[in-house]
C-alpha positions in Angstrom: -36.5 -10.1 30.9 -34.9 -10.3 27.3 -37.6 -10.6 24.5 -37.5 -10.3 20.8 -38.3 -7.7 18.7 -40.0 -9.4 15.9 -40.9 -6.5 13.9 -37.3 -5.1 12.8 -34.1 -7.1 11.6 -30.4 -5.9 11.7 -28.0 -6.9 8.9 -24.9 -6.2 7.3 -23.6 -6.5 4.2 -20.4 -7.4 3.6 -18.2 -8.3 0.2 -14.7 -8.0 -1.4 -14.8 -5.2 -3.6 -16.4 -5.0 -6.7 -18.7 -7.6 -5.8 -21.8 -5.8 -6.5 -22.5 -4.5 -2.3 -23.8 -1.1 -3.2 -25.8 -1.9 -6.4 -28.1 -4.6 -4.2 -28.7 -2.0 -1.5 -29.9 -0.2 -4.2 -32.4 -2.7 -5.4 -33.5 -3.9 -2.1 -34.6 0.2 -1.9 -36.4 0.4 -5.1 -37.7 -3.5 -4.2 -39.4 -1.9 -1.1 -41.0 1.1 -2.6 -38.6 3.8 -1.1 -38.7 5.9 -4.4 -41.7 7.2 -5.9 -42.9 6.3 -9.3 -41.2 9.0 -11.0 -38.6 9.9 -9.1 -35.1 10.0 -10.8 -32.6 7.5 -9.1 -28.7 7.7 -9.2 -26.9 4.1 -9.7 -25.0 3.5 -6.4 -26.9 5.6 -4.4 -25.4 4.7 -1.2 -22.1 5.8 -2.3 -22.7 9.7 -1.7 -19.3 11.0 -1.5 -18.0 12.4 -5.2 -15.0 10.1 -4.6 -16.8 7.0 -4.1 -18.7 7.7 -6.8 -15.6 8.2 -9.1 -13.6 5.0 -8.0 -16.8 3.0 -7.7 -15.6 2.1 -4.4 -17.4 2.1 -0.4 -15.1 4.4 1.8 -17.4 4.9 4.4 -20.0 2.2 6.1 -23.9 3.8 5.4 -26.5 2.9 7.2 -30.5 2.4 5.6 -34.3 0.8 6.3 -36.3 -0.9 4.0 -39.7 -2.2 5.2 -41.0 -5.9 4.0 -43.9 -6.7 5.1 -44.2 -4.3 8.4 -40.7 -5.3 9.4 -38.3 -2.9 8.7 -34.7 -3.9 8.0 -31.8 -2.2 8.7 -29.2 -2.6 6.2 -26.0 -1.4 6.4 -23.1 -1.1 3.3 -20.0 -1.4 4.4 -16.5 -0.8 2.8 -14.3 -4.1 0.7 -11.3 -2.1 0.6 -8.8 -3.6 3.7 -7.9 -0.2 4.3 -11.2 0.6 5.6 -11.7 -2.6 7.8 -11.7 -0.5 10.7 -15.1 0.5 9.8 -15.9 -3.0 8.8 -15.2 -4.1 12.5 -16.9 -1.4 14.1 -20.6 -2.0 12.4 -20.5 -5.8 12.9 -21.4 -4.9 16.6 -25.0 -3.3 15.6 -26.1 -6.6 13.4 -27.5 -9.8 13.8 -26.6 -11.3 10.6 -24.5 -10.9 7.5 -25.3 -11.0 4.1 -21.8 -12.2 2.6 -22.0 -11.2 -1.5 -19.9 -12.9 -3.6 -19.2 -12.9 -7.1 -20.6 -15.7 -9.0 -17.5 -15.9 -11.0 -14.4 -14.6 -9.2 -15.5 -16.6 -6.2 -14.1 -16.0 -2.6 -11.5 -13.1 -2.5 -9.2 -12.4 0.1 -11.1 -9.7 1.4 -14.5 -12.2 1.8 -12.3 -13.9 3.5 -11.4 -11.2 6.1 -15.1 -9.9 6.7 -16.6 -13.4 6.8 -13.4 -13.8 9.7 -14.9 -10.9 12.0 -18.5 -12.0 11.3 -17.8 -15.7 12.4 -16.1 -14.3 15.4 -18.9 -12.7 16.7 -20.7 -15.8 16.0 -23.0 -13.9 13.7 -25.1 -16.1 10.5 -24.9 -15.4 7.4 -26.8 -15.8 4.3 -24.8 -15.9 1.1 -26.0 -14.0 -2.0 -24.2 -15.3 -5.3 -24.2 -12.4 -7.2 -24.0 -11.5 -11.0 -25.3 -14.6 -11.7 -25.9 -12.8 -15.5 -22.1 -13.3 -16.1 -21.5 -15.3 -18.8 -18.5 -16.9 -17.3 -20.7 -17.5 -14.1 -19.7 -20.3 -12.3 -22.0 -20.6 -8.9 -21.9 -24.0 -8.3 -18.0 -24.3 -8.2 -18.5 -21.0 -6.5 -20.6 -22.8 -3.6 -17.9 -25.4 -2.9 -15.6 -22.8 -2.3 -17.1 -20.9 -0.3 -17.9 -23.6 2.1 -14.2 -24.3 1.8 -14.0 -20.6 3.0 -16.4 -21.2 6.3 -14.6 -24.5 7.2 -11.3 -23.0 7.1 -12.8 -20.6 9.6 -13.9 -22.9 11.5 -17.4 -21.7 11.1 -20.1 -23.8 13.7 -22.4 -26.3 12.4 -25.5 -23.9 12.3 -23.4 -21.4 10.1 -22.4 -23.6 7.8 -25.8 -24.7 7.4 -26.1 -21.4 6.1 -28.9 -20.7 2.8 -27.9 -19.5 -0.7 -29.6 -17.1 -2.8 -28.7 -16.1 -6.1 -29.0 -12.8 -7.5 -28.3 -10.3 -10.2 -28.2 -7.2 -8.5 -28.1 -5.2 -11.5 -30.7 -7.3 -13.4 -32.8 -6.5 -10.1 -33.7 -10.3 -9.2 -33.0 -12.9 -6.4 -33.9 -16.6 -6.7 -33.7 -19.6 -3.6 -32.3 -21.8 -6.6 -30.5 -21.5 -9.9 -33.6 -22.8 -11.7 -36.6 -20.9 -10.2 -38.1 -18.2 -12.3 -37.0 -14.4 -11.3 -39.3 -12.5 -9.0 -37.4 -9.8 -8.1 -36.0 -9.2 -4.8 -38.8 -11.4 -2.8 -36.5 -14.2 -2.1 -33.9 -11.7 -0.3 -36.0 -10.4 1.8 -37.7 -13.6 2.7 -34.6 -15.3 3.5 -33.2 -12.5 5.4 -37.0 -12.0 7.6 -36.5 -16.0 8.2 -32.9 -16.5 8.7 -31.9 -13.6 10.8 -32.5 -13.5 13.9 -34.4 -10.4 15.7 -32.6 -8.7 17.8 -32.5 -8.9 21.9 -32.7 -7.0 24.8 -34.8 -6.3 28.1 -37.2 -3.2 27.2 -37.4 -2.9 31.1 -33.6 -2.2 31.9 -31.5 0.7 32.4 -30.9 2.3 28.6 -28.0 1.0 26.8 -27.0 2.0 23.6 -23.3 1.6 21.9 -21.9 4.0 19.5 -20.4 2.2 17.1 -20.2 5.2 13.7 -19.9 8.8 14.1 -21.2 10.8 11.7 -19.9 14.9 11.6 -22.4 17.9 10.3 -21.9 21.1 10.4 -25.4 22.3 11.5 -25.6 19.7 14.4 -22.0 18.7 15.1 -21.1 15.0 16.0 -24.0 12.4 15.3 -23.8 9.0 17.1 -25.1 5.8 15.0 -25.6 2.5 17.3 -28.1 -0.1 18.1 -30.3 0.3 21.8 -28.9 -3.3 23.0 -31.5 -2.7 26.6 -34.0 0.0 27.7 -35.4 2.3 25.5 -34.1 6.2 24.5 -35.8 9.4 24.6 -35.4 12.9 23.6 -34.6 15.1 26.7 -33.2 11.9 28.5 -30.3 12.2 31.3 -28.2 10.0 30.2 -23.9 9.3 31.0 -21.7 8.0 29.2 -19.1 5.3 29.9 -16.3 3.5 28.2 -14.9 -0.1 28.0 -11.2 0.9 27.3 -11.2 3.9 29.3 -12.8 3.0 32.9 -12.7 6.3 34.3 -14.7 8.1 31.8 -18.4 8.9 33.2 -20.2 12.3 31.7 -23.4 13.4 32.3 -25.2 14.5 29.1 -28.8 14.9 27.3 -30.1 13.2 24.1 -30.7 16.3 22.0 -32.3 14.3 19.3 -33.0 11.4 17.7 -33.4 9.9 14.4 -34.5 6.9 13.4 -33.3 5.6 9.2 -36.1 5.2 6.8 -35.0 4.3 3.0 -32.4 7.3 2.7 -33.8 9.6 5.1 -33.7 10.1 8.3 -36.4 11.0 10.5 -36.8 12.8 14.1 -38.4 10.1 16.2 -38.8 11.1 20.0 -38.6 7.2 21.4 -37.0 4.3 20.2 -36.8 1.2 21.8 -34.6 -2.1 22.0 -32.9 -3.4 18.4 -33.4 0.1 17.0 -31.1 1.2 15.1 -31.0 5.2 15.7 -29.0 8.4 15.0 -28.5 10.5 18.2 -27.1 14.3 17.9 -26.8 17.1 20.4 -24.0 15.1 22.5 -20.4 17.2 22.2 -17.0 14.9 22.0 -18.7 11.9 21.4 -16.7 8.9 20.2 -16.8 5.8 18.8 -17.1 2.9 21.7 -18.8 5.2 24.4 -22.1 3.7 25.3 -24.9 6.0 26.2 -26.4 5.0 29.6 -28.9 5.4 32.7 -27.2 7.3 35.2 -28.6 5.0 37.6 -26.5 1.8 36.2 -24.2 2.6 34.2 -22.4 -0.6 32.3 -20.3 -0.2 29.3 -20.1 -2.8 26.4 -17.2 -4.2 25.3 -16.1 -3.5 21.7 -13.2 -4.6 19.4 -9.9 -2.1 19.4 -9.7 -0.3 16.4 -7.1 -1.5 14.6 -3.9 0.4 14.5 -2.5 2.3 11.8 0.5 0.8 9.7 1.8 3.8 7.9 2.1 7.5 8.2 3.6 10.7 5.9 4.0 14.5 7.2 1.2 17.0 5.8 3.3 20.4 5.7 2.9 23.9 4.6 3.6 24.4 1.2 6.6 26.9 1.2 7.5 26.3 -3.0 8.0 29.5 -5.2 4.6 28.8 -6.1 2.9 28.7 -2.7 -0.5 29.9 -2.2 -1.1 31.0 -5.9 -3.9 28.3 -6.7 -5.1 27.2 -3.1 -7.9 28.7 -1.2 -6.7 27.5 2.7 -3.2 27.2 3.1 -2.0 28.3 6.2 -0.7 25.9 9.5 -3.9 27.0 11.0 -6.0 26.0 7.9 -4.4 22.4 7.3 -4.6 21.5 11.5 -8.1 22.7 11.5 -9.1 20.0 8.5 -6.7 17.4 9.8 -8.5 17.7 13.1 -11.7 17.8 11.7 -11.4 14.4 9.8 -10.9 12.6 13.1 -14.4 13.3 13.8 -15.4 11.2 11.5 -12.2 8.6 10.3 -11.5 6.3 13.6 -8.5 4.7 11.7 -6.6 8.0 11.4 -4.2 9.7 13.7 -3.1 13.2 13.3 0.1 14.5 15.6 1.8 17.7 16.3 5.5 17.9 15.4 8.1 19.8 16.4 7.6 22.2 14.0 4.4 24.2 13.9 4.1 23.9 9.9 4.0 20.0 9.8 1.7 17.3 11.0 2.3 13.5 10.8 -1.1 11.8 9.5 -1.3 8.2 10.2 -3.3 5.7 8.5 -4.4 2.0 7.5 -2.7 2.0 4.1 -1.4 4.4 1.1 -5.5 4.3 -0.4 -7.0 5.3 3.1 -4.5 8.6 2.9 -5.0 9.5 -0.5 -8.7 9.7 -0.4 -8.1 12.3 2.3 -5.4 14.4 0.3 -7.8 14.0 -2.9 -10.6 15.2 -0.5 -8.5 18.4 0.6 -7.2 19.2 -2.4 -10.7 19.3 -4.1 -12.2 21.5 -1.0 -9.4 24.1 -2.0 -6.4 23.6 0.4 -3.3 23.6 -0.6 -0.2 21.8 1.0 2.9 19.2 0.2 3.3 15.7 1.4 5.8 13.5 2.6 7.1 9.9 1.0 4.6 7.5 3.1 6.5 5.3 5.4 5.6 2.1 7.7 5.4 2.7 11.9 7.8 0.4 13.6 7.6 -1.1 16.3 10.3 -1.6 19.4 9.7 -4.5 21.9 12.0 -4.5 25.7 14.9 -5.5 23.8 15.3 -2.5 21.2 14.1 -5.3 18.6 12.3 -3.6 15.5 9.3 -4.8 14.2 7.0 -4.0 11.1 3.8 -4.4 9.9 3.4 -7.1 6.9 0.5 -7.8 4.6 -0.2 -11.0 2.9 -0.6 -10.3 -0.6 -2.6 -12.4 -3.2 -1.3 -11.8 -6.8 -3.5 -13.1 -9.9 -1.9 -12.8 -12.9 -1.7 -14.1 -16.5 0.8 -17.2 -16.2 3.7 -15.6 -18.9 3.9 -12.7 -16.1 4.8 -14.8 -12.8 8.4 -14.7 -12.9 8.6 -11.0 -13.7 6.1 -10.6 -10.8 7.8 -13.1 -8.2 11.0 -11.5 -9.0 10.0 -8.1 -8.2 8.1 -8.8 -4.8 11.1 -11.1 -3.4 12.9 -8.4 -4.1 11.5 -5.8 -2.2 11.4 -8.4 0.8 8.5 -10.8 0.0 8.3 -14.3 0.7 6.4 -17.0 -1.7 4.0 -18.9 0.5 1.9 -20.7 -2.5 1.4 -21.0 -6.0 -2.2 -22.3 -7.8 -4.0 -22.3 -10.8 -6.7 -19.5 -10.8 -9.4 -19.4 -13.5 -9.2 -18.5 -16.8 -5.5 -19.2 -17.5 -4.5 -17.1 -14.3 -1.9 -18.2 -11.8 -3.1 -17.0 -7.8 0.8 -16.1 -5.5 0.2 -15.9 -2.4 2.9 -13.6 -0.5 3.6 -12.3 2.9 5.7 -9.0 2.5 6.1 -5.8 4.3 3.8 -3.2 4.1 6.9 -0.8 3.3 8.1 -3.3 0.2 4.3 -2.5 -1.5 4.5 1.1 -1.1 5.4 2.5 -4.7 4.3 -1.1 -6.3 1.2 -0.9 -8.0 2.2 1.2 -10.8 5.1 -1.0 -11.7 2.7 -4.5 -10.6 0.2 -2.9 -13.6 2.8 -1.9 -15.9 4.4 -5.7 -15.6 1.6 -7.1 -16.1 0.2 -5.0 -18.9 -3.0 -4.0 -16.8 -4.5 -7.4 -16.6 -3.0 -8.9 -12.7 -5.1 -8.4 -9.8 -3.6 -7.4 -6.3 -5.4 -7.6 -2.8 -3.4 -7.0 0.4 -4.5 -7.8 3.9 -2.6 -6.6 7.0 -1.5 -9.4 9.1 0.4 -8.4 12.3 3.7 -7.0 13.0 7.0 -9.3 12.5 11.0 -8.7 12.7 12.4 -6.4 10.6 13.5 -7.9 7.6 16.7 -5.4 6.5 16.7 -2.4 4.1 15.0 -2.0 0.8 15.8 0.5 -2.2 12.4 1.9 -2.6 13.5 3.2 -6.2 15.9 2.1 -9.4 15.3 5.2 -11.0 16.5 9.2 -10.5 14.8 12.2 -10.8 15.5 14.9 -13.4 15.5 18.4 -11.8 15.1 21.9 -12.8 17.3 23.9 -12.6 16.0 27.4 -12.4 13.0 28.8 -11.9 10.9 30.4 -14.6 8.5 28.8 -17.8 9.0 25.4 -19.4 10.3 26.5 -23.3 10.1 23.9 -25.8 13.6 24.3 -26.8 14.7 23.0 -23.2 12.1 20.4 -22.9 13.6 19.3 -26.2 17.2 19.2 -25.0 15.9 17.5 -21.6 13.6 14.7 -23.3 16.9 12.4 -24.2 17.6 12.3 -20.8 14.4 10.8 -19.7 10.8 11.0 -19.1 9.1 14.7 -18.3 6.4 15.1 -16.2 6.1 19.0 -17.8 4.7 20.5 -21.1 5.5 24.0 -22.5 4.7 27.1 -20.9 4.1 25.1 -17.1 5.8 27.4 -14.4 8.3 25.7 -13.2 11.4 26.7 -10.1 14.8 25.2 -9.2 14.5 22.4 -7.4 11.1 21.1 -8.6 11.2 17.3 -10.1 10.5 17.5 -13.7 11.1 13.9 -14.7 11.9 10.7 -14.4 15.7 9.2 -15.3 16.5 5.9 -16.5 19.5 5.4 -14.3 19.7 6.0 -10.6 21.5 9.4 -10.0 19.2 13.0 -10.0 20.4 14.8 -13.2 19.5 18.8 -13.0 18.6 20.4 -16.2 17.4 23.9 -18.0 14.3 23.3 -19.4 13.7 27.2 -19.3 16.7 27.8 -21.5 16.1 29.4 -25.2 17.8 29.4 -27.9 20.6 32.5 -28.5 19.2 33.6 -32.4 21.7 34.7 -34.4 21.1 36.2 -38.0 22.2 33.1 -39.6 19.2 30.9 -37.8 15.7 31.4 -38.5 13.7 31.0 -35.4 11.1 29.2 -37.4 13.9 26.7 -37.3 12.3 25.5 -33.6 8.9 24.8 -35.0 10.4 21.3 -36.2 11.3 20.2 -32.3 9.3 17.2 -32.1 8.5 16.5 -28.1 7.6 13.4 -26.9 3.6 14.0 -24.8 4.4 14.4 -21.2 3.3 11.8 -18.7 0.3 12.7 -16.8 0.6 11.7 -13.4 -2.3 11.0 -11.4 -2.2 11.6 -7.3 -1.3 7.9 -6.7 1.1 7.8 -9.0 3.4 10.7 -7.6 2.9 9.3 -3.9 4.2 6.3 -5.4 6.8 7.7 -7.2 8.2 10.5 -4.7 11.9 9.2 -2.7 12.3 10.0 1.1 14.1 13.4 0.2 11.3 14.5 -2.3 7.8 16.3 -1.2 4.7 16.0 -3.2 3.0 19.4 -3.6 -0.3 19.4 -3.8 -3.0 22.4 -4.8 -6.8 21.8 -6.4 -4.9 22.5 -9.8 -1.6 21.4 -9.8 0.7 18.1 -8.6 4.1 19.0 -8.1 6.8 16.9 -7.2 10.1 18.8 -6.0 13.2 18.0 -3.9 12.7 19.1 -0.1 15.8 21.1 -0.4 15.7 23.1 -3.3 18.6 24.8 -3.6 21.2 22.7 -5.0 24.5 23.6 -3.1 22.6 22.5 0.2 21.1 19.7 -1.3 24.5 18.7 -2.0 26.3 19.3 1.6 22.8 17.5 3.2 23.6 14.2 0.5 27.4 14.0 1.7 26.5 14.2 5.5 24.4 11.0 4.9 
């Protein structure tokens, strides 16, 4: 029989980015007494990975427990970037509930929108926490109405609309039921969430159940599997198989090595744990996301949601530049398949294929973010390798029709930059599908485009818009090809033999455009060493001296005046590098260069296309 486990609750919390997620798991931790009194507490504590902590963003979904009042809660943080909505997706399925943040002056974002969308679906209630309520420009009551807007839109039921309200300042460390109660720190949270969400179900008496919805990878134990016991009850040393929905003849016999149960940051061997739980289990080989762990004697899988596919993919290759293997620590085929095949055990939304050649891999992913993290992530554990130009996956229906994925794009920006901005986007492809009035003097665009027509755009979008629009993307669906695009207005500026960069050539090579390259940087033939105004590659000697003769001084150099080089950051070159380019990339150094770099045969290979 099913019966209620009143003593733990299950929640999510979900947010567009920025929206103040991470910083409220972090009170809701010092709130319950995780940290002792004089222990020393990073901000954003959840986000553990360096990159996270750099961008300030959630890549991966983390689980936690906080105990209020003997019941413990399970919280988990989960990405707002859409290219992580695959993990989004997935840990829905352990919860009860949702906490939906939202930011008490920005208001509903397109990404709110998207997580609310999957919570609704599986019919899941929510409480919504207005957050940064210490904004000056805080606006939560309009911020209310819209996002009740945002439920009926989605066709939210009755009893989820009737859903509470709590306002908080997350890094002020307070909650309130109303706007005009005094602050008492995070009591109204968790009284809310103890009231409002439900506790989970299951029969205690049934065969074991468990689905694993997050897989966690360490190197001590190997593959960890994170789910919620949904029937039965799991213990160490258990027979157990394993089954899948989407792949009906799967059925392997295995034993629960161990099991963990979260506890603030922590987590801690347990040796039972029993319907609702929340629990970490290791010591299972090839485990994957969607198995459920059974009772031999009845085994049933659970359904889960498909992972979404991925839109776009680029070609990991060997680095074979002049340069190779001078500042990397891995950077053999062997090396690169052995980390690309590693990442799968934790990233669902990636796929990594074998080409034809043994030196080059194609990576797919959910979007140009979601593959960057990984090349920054490689390139700062010492490997060393070049990338291709990301490009969309097609699709090719009975007919030989093509298809492509397109995102719907919302745009805010400053009203004097529209045009520039709607002139750009319909000209890689995009279509306007609305125009409004946003706050402070913004206008909000609404666009569907295709994925391919963003890749390269955010640079320029920022640069148009002098830093100040706002872009969000969300992928919806595959439709017809919509024709060819120019991905790029601009040429490169090459080098045109190898050796160092000497001021005098930089000098010479600055009128023709914009270097990437300062004095004394190695530099070979072929490499990309700028940027040129007009739309044909230029080659130039930049390691060219000047011939002295006795009526020239050689001081006579010390008055070149060079324009500062432009630093490019790892986005910017994957934004920047054409389909015949390669980015190469090494934990010192981004170079761009031209795949081929001699220039005869780069020549011949231009006229046969």
């Amino acid at each position: 029989m099913n019966m209620e486990r009143e003593d733990v609750r299950n929640i999510a919390i979900i947010a567009h980015v920025d929206h103040g997620k991470t910083t409220l798991v972090d009170e809701l931790l010092k709130a319950s007494g995780i940290f002792r009194a004089n222990q020393e507490v990073v901000e954003r504590v959840m986000d553990s990975n360096d990159l996270e902590r750099e961008r300030g963003i959630t890549i991966l979904s983390k689980n936690t427990a906080v105990f209020y009042k003997n019941i413990r809660i399970n919280i988990i943080d989960t990405p707002g970037h859409a290219d992580f909505g695959g993990e989004v997706e997935r840990v829905l399925k352990m919860v009860n509930g949702v906490i939906l943040v939202v930011d008490a002056y920005e208001g509903p974002m397109p990404q709110t929108k998207f997580v609310l969308r999957k919570a609704l679906e599986l019919d899941l209630p929510a409480i919504v926490c207005i957050n940064k309520i210490d904004r000056p420009e805080a606006r939560p009551d309009e911020v209310i109405d819209e996002v009740l807007e945002l439920f009926m839109d989605l066709d939210a039921s009755d009893e989820q609309l009737d859903c509470p309200f709590v306002f908080a300042s997350a890094r002020q460390g307070f909650a309130k039921k109303r706007m005009e109660d005094e602050p008492e720190g995070m009591k109204p949270l968790f009284e809310t969430i103890v009231d409002y969400i439900p506790a989970p179900k299951g029969d205690p008496d049934a065969d074991t159940q468990m689905l694993i919805s997050t897989i966690d990878y360490n190197e001590y134990v190997g593959r960890i599997g994170i789910g919620k016991i949904d029937n039965g009850a799991l213990r160490v040393n258990q027979e157990c198989v394993i089954v899948n929905h989407h792949d009906p003849d799967k059925l392997r016999r295995v034993k629960i090595g161990k099991l963990y149960q979260f506890d603030g940051l922590n987590r801690v061997e347990v040796h039972e744990a029993g319907v609702g739980d929340i629990v970490a289990v290791s010591g299972i080989t090839d485990l994957h996301i969607g198995d459920t762990i059974c009772s031999p004697e009845n085994p049933g899988a659970i359904p889960f949601q498909k992972i979404s596919e991925p839109t776009i993919a680029m070609n990991f290759v060997v680095n074979d530049s002049p340069l190779a293997g001078q500042e990397g620590k891995y950077v053999t085929s062997r090396h690169i398949r052995e980390r690309l095949f590693r990442e799968l055990n934790t990233d669902v939304s990636l796929r990594v294929e074998e080409t034809g050649s043994p030196d080059c891999f194609k990576v797919s992913g959910r979007g140009e973010l979601h593959l960057s993290v990984l090349i920054e992530n490689m390139r700062r554990e010492g490997y060393e390798f070049a990338v291709s130009k990301a490009e969309v996956l097609y699709k090719y229906d009975e007919r030989n029709q093509k298809s492509e994925p397109v995102e719907l794009a919302y745009v805010d920006v400053p009203e004097e930059f529209t045009g520039t901005v709607i002139q750009k986007l319909t000209s890689r492809k995009g279509e306007l599908q609305g125009m409004s009035p946003a706050n402070g003097g913004y206008t909000r665009l609404e666009f569907s485009i295709p994925s391919r027509g963003l890749i390269g755009y955010r640079g320029e979008f920022l640069t148009d818009t002098k830093g100040n629009g706002i872009m969000n993307t969300i992928f919806d669906g595959y439709a017809p090809y919509k024709g060819d695009l120019n991905y790029r207005k601009t040429g490169s500026l090459i080098a045109y033999e190898s050796g160092e960069a000497i001021t005098y050539g930089l000098f010479n090579a600055q009128e023709r455009g914009l270097l990437f390259v300062g004095p004394g940087e190695k530099v070979y033939a072929g490499m990309v060493i700028g940027q040129n105004p007009k739309a044909e590659d230029i080659e130039v000697n930049i390691c060219k001296t000047k011939k002295l003769t006795n009526t020239r001084s050689s001081s006579a150099d010390e008055a070149l005046k060079l324009t500062p080089k432009k630093e490019m950051s790892l986005e910017q070159c994957l934004e920047f590098i054409d389909t015949d380019e390669l980015l190469e990339v090494t934990p010192k150094s981004l170079r761009i260069r031209k795949k081929i770099l001699d220039s005869t045969l780069r020549k011949r290979a231009s006229f046969k296309n």
